[in-house]
Backbone as a chain_set.jsonl record, in Angstrom:
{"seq": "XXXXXXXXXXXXXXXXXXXXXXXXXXXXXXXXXXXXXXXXXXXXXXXXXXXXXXXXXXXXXXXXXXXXXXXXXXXXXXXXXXXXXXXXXXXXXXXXXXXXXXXXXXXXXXXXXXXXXXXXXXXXXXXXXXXXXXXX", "coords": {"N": [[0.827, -1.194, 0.0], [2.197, 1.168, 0.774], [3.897, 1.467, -1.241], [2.452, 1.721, -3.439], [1.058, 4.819, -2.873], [3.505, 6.012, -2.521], [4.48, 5.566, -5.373], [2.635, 7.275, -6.607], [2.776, 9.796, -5.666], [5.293, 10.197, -6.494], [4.71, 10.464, -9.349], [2.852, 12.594, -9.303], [4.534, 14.74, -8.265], [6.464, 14.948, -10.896], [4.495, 15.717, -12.283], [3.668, 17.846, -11.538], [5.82, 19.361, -11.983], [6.455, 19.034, -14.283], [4.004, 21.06, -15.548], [4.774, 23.316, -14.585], [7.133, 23.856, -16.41], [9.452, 22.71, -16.228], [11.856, 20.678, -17.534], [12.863, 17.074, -17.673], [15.049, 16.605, -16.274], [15.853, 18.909, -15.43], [14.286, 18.739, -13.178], [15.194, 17.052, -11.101], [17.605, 18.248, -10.883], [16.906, 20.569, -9.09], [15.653, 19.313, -7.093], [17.459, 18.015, -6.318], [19.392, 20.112, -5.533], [17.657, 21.17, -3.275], [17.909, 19.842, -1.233], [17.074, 16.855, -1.92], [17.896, 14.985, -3.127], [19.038, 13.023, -5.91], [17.127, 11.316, -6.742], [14.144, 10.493, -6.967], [12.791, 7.895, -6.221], [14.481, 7.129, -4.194], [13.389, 7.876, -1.731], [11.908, 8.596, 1.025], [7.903, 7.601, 1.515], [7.388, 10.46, 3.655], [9.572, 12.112, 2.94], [9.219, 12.461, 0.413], [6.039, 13.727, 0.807], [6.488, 16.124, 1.431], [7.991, 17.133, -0.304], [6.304, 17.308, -2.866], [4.252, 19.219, -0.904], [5.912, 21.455, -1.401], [6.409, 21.852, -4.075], [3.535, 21.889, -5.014], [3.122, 24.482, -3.59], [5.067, 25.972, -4.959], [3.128, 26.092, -7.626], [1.014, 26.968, -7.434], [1.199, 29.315, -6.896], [3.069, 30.244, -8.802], [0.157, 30.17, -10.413], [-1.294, 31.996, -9.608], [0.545, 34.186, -9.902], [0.014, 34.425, -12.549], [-2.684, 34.445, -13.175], [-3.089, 37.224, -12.063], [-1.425, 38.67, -13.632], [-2.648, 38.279, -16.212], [-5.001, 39.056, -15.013], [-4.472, 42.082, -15.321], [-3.79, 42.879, -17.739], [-6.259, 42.353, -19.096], [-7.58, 44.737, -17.843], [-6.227, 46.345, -18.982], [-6.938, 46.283, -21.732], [-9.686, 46.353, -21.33], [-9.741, 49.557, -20.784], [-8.579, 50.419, -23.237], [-10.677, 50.054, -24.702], [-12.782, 51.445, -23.823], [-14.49, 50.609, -21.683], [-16.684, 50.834, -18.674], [-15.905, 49.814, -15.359], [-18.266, 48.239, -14.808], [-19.445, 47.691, -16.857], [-17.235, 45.678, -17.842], [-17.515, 43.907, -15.361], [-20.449, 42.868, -15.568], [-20.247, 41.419, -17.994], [-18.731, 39.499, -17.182], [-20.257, 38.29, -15.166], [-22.471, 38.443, -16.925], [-21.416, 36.067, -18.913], [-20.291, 33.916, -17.409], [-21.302, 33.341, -14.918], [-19.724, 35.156, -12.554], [-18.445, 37.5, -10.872], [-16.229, 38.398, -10.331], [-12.643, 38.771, -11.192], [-10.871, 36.738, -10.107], [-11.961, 34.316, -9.534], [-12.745, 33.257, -12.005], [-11.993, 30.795, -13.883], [-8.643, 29.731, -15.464], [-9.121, 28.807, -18.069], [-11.719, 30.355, -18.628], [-10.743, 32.737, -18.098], [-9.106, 33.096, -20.135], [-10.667, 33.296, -22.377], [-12.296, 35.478, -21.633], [-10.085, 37.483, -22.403], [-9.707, 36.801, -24.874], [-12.217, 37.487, -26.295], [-12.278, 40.794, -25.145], [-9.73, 41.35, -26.784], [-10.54, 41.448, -29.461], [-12.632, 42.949, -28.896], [-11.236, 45.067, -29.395], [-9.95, 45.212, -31.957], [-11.838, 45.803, -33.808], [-12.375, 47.946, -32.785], [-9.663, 48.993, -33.541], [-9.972, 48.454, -36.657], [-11.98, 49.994, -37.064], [-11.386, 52.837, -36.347], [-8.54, 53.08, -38.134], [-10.194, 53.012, -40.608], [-11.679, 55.249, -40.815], [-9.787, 57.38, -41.02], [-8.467, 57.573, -38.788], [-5.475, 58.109, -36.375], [-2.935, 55.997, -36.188], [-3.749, 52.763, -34.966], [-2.823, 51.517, -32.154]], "CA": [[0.0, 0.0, 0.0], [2.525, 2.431, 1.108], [4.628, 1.76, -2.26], [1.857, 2.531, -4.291], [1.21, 5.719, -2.413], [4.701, 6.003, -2.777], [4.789, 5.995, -6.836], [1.615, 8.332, -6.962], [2.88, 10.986, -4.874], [6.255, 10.556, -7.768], [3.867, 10.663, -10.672], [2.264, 13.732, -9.09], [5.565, 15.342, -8.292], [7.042, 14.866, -12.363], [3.224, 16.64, -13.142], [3.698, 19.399, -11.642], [6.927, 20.079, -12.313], [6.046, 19.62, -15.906], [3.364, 22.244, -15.682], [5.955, 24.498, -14.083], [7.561, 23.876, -17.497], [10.47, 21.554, -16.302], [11.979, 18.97, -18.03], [12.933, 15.766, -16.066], [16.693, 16.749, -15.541], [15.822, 20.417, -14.64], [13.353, 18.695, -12.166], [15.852, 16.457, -10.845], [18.566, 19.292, -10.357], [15.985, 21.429, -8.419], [15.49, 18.609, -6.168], [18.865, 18.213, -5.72], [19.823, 21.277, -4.794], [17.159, 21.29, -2.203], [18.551, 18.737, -0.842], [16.408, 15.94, -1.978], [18.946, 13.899, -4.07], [18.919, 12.829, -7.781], [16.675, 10.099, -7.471], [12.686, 10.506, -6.142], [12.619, 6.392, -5.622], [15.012, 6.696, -2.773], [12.913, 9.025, -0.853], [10.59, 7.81, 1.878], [7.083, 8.625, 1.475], [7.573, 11.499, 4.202], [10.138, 12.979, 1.991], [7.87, 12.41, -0.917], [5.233, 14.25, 0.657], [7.246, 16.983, 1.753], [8.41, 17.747, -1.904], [5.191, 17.566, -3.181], [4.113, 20.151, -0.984], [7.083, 22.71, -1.69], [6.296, 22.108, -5.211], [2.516, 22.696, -4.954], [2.884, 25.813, -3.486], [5.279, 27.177, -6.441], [2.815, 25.784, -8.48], [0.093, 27.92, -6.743], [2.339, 30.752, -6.811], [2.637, 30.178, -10.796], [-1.11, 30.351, -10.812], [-1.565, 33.596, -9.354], [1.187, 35.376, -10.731], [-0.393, 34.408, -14.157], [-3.907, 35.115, -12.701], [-2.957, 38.549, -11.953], [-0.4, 39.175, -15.099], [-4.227, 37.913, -17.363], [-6.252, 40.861, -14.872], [-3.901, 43.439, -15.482], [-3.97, 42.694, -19.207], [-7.622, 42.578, -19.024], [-8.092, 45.918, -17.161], [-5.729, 47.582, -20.092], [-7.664, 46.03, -22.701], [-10.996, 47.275, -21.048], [-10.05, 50.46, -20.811], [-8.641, 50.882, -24.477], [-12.168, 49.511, -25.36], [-13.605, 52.257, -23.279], [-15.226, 50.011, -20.759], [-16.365, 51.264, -17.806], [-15.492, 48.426, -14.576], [-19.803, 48.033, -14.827], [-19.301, 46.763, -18.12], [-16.77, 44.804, -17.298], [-17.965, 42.939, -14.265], [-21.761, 42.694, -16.191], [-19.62, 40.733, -18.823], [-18.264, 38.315, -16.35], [-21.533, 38.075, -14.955], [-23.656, 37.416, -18.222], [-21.114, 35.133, -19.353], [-19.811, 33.1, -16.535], [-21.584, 34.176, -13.613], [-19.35, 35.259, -12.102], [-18.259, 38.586, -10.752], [-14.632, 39.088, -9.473], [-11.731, 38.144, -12.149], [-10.264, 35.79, -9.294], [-12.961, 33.501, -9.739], [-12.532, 32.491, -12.948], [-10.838, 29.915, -14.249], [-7.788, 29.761, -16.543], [-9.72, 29.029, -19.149], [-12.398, 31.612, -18.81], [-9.864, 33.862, -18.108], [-8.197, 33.22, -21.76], [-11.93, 33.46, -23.066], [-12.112, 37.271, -21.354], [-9.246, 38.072, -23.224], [-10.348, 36.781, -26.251], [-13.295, 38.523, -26.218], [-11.872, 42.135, -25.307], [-9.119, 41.418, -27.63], [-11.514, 40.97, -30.733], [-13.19, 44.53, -29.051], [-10.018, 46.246, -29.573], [-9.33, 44.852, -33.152], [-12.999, 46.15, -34.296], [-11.903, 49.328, -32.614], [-8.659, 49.456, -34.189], [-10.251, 48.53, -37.951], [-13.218, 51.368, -37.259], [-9.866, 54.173, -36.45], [-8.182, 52.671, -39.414], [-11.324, 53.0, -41.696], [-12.304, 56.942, -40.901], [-8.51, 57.693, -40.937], [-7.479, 58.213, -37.313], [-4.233, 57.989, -36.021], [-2.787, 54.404, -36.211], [-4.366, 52.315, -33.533], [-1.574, 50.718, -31.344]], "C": [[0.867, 1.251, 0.0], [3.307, 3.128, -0.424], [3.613, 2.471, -3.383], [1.286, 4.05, -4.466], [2.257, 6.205, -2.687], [4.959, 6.817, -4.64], [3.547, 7.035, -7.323], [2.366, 9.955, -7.049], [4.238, 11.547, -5.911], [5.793, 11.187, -9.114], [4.06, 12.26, -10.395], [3.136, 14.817, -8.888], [6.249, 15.86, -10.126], [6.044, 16.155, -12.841], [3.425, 17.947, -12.873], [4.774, 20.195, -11.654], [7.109, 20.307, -13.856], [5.232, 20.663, -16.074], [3.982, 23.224, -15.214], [7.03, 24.744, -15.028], [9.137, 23.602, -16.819], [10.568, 20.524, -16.968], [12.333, 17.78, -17.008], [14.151, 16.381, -15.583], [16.39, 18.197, -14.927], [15.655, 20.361, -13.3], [14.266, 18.21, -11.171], [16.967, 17.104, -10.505], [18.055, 19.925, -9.239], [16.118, 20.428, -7.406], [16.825, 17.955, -5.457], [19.762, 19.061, -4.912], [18.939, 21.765, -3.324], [17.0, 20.282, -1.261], [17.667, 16.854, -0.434], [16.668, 14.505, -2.735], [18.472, 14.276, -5.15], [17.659, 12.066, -7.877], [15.147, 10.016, -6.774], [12.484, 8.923, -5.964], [13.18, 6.172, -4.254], [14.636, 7.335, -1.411], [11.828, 8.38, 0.345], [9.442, 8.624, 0.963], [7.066, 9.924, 1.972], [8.031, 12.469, 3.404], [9.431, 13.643, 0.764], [7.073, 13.256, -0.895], [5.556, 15.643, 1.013], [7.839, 17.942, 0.243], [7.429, 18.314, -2.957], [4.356, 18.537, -2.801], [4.732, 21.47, -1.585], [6.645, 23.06, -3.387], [5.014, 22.368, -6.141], [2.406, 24.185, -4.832], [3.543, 26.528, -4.782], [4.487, 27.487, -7.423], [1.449, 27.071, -8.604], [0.777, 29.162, -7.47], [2.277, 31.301, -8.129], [1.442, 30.773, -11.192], [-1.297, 31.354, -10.689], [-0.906, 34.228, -9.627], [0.181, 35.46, -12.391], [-2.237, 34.819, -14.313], [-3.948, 36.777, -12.904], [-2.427, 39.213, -13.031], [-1.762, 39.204, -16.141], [-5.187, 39.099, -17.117], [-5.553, 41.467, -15.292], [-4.227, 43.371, -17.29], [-5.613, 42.746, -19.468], [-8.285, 43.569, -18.468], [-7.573, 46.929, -18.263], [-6.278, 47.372, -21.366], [-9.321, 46.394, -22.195], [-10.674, 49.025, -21.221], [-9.699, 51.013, -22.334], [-9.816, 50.531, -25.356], [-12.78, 50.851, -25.195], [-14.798, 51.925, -22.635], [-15.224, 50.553, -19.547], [-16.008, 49.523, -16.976], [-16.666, 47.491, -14.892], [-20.158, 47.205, -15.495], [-18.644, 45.362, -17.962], [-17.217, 43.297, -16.632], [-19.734, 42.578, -15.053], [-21.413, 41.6, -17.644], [-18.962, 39.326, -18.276], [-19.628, 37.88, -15.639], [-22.483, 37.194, -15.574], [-23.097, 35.923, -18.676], [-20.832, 33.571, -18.926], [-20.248, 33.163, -15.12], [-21.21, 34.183, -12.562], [-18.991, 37.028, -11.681], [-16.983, 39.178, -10.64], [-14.111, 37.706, -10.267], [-11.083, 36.49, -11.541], [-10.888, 34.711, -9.105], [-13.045, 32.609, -10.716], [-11.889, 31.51, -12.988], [-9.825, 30.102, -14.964], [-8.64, 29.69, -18.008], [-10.926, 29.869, -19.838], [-11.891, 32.902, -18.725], [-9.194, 34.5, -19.586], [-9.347, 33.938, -22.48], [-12.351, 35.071, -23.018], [-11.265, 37.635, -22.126], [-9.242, 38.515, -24.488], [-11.417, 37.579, -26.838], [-13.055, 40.259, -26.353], [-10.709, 42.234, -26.52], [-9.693, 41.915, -29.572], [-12.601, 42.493, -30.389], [-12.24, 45.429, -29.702], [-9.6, 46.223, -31.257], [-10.345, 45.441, -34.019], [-12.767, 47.655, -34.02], [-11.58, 49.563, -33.476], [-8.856, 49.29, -35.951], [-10.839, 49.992, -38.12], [-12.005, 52.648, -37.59], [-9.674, 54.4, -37.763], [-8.95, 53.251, -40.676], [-11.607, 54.594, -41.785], [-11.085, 57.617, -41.119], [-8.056, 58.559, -40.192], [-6.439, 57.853, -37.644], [-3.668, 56.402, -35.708], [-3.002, 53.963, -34.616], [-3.544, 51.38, -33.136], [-2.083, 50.458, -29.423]], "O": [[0.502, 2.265, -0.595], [3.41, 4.298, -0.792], [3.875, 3.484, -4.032], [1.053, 4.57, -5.557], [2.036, 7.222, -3.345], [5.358, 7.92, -5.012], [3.617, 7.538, -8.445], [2.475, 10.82, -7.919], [4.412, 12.735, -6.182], [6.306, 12.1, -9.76], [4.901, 13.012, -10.887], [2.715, 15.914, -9.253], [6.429, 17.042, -10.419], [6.386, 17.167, -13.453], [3.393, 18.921, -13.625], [4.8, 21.403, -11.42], [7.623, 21.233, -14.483], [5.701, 21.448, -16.898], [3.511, 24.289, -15.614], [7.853, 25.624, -14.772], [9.965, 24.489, -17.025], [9.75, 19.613, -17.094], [12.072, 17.698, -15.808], [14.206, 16.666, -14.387], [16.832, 18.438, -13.804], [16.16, 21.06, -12.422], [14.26, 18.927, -10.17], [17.553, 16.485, -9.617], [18.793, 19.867, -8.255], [16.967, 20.814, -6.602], [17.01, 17.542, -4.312], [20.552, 18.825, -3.998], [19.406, 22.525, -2.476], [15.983, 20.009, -0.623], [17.636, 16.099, 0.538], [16.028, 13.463, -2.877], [17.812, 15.261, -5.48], [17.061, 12.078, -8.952], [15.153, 9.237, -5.821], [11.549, 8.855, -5.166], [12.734, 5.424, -3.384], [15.273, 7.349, -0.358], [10.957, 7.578, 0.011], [9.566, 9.573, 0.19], [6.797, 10.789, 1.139], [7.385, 13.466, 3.081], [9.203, 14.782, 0.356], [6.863, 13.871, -1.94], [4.613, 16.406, 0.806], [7.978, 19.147, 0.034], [7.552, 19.314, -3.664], [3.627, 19.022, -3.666], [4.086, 22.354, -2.147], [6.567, 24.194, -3.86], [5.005, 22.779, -7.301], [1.842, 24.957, -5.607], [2.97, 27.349, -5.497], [4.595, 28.505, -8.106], [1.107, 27.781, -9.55], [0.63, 29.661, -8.585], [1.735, 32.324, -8.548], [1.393, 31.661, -12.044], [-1.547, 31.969, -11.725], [-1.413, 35.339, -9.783], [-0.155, 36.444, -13.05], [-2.829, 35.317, -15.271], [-4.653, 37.407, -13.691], [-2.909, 40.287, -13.391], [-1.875, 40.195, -16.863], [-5.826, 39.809, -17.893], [-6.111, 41.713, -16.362], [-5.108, 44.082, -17.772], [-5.914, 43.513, -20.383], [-9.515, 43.513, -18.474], [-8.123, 47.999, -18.523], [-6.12, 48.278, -22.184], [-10.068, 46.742, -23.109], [-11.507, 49.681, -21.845], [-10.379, 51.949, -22.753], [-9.85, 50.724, -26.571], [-13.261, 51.433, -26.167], [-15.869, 52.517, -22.768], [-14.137, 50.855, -19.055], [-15.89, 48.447, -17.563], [-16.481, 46.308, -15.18], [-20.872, 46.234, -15.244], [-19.204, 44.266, -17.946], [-17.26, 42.151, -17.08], [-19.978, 41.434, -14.667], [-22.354, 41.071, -18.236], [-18.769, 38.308, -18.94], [-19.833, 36.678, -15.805], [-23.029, 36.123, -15.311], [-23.786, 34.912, -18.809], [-20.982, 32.517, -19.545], [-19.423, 33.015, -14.219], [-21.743, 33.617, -11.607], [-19.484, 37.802, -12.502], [-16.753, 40.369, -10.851], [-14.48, 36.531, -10.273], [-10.891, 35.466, -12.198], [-10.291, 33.94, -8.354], [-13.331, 31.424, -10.548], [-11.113, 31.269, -12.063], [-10.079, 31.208, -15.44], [-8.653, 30.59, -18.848], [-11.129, 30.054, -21.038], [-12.408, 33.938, -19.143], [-8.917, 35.629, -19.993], [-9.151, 34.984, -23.098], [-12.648, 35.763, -23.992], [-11.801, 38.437, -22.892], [-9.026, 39.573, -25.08], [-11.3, 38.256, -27.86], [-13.466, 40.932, -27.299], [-10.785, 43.237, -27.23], [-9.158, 42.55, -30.481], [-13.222, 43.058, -31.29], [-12.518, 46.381, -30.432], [-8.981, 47.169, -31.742], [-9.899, 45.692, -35.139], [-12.939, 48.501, -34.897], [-12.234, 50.11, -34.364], [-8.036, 49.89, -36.646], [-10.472, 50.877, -38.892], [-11.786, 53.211, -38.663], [-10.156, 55.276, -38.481], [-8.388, 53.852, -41.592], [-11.744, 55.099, -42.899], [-11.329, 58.756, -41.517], [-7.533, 59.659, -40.373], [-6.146, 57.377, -38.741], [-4.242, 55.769, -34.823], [-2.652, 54.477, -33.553], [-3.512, 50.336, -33.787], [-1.309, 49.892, -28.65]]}, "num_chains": 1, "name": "protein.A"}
């Protein structure tokens, strides 16, 4: 029982060091240097689960930097729309009902983007078309 626990908790370690965009040897350095050896087989479980946290939380960490890096990008693409917040949040609302960016998911998050992105490009044709000032 404990081994198979054991090779999970490895699996689950590799995963999220791949979504942290490691390769195996990167992963395997990292864990070295924090003084966890070369080799995740020779590790107790304890160790195991110990690594697995440390490497959750970066993973976390990841998430919300990239959370926050997606609002900010989504607050400067509202306002070159000429959205008020009202709009905004009535857009997260209708679509996802949701209200507050932090809520979302990653993938509704991309979908917001997409969305204001595709405002700004309709903008930036309209400019284009009456012959404003190049829309950047």
């Amino acid at each position: 029982m404990c081994e198979s626990e054991a090779k999970k908790t490895r699996q689950r370690i590799m995963a999220m060091a791949s979504r942290l965009g490691w390769d195996s040897e990167t992963a395997h350095e990292l864990f070295a240097a924090w003084g966890y050896g070369c080799s995740l087989r020779k590790l107790g479980l304890p160790k195991l689960r110990e690594l697995s946290s440390i490497i959750g939380r970066r993973l976390m960490n990841n998430r919300r930097k990239l959370t926050l890096r997606r609002g900010e990008e989504a607050q400067s693409l509202r306002r070159q729309i000429f959205w008020t917040k009202a709009q905004f949040e009535k857009l997260l609302q209708l679509k996802f009902d949701k209200s507050v960016w932090g809520e979302l998911s990653e993938k509704q998050q991309k979908m917001v983007l997409a969305i204001l992105r595709n405002y700004r490009r309709k903008r930036d044709d309209i400019t284009q078309a009456i012959g404003g000032k190049d829309a950047s």
